[in-house]
C-alpha positions as CSV (number, residue, x, y, z in Angstrom):
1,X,25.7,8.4,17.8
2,X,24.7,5.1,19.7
3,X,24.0,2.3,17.4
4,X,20.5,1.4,17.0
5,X,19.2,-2.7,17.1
6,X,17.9,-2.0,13.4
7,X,19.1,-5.8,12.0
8,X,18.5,-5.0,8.4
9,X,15.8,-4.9,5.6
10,X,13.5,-8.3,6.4
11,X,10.3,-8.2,3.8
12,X,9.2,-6.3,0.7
13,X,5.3,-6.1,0.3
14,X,3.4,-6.1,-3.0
15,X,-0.1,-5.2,-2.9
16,X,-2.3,-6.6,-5.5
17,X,-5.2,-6.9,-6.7
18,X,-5.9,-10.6,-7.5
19,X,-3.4,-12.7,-5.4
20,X,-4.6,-16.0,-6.7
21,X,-2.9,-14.7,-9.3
22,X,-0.3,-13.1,-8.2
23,X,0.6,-15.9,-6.1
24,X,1.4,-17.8,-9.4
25,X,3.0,-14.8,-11.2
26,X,5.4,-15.1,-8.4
27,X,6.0,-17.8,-7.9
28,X,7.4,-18.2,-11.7
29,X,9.4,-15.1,-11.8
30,X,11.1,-16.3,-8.7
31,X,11.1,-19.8,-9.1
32,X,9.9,-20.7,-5.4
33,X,7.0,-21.5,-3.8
34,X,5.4,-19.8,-1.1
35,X,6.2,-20.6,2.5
36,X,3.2,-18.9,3.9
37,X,0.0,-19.0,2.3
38,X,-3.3,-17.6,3.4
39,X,-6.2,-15.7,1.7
40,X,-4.9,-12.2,2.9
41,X,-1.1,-12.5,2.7
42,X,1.4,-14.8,0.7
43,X,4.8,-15.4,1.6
44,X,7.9,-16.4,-0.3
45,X,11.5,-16.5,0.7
46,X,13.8,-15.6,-1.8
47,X,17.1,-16.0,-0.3
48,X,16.6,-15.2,2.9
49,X,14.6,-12.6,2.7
50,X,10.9,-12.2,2.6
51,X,8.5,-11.3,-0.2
52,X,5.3,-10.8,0.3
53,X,2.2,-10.2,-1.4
54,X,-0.9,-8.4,0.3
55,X,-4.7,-8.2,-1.4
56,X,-5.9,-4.5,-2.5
57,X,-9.0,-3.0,-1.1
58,X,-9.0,-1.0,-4.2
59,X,-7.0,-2.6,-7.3
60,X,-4.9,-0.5,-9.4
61,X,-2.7,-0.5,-11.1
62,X,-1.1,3.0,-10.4
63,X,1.4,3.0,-8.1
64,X,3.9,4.8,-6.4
65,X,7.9,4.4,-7.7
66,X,8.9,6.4,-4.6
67,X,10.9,3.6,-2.9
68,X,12.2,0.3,-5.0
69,X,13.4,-2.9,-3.4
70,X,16.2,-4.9,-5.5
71,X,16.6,-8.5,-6.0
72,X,20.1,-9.3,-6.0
73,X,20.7,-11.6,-8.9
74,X,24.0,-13.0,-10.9
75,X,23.2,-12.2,-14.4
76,X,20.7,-9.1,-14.8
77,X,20.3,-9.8,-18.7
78,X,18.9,-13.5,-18.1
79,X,16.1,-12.4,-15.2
80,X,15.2,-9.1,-16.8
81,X,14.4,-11.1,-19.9
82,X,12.9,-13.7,-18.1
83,X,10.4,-11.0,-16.7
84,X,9.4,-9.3,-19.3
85,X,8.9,-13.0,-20.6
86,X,6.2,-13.9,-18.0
87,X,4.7,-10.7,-18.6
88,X,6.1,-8.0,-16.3
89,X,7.0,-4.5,-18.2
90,X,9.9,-2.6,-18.5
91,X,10.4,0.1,-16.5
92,X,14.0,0.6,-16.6
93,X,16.3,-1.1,-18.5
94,X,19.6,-2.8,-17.4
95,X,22.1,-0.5,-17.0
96,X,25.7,0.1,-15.3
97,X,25.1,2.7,-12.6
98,X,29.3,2.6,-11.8
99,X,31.4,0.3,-10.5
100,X,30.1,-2.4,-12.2
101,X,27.1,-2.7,-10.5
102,X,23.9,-3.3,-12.6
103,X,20.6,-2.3,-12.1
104,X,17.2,-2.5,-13.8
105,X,13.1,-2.2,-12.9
106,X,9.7,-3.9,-14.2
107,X,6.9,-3.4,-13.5
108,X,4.5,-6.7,-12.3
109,X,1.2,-7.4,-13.8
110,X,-0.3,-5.5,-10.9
111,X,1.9,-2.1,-11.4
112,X,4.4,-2.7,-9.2
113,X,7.8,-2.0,-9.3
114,X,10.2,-5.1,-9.1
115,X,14.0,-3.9,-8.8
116,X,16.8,-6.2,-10.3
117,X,20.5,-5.9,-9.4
118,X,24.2,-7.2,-9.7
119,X,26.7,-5.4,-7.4
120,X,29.7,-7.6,-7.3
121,X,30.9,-5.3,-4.4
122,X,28.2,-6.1,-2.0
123,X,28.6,-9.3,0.3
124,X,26.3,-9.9,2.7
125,X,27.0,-9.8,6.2
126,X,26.2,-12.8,8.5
């Protein structure tokens, strides 16, 4: 099979339906500001990676769970608290999927779903 030039994941979209407010939401359940920031697309770079929020032609809050991006993060207890803090939902609670590896979803004022995880047996590659 010949290798394809696929470089790796690169941005995760939310779609929302007030990104005024969003933008703020964000911006405290990540602790960065956004990089890019115009009326129809907000950008933030968390870690290298890119974030993004997109306004809704129609707002809801219904949305699909059929795919689910995770945040790496070092201690899953301390940010899933801290999101249900600011007002995100739980979805899924932290739990050990094997391995030690740790995952856990919320869901964002906006209904969608924000995934959490620790894997100490991932390293990124350069």
């Amino acid at each position: 099979m010949e290798k394809q030039n696929i470089l790796g994941l690169r941005t995760t979209i939310y779609k929302v339906g007030d990104i005024e407010e969003a933008k703020k939401w964000y911006e405290q359940a990540f602790g960065v500001k956004p990089y890019f920031d115009e009326p129809f697309y907000v950008g933030f770079n968390i870690g290298g990676y890119e974030l993004g929020l997109q306004p809704e032609e129609k707002p809801s809050t219904e949305k699909t769970e059929s795919v689910v991006s995770y945040w790496g993060v070092e201690n899953i207890e301390k940010v899933y608290q801290h999101l249900l803090k600011i007002e995100a939902t739980d979805n899924e609670k932290p739990q050990n999927v094997g391995r030690d590896i740790m995952t856990a979803t919320v869901k964002d004022p906006w209904g969608n779903v924000i995934g959490i995880i620790y894997n100490p047996n991932f390293n990124l590659k350069e």
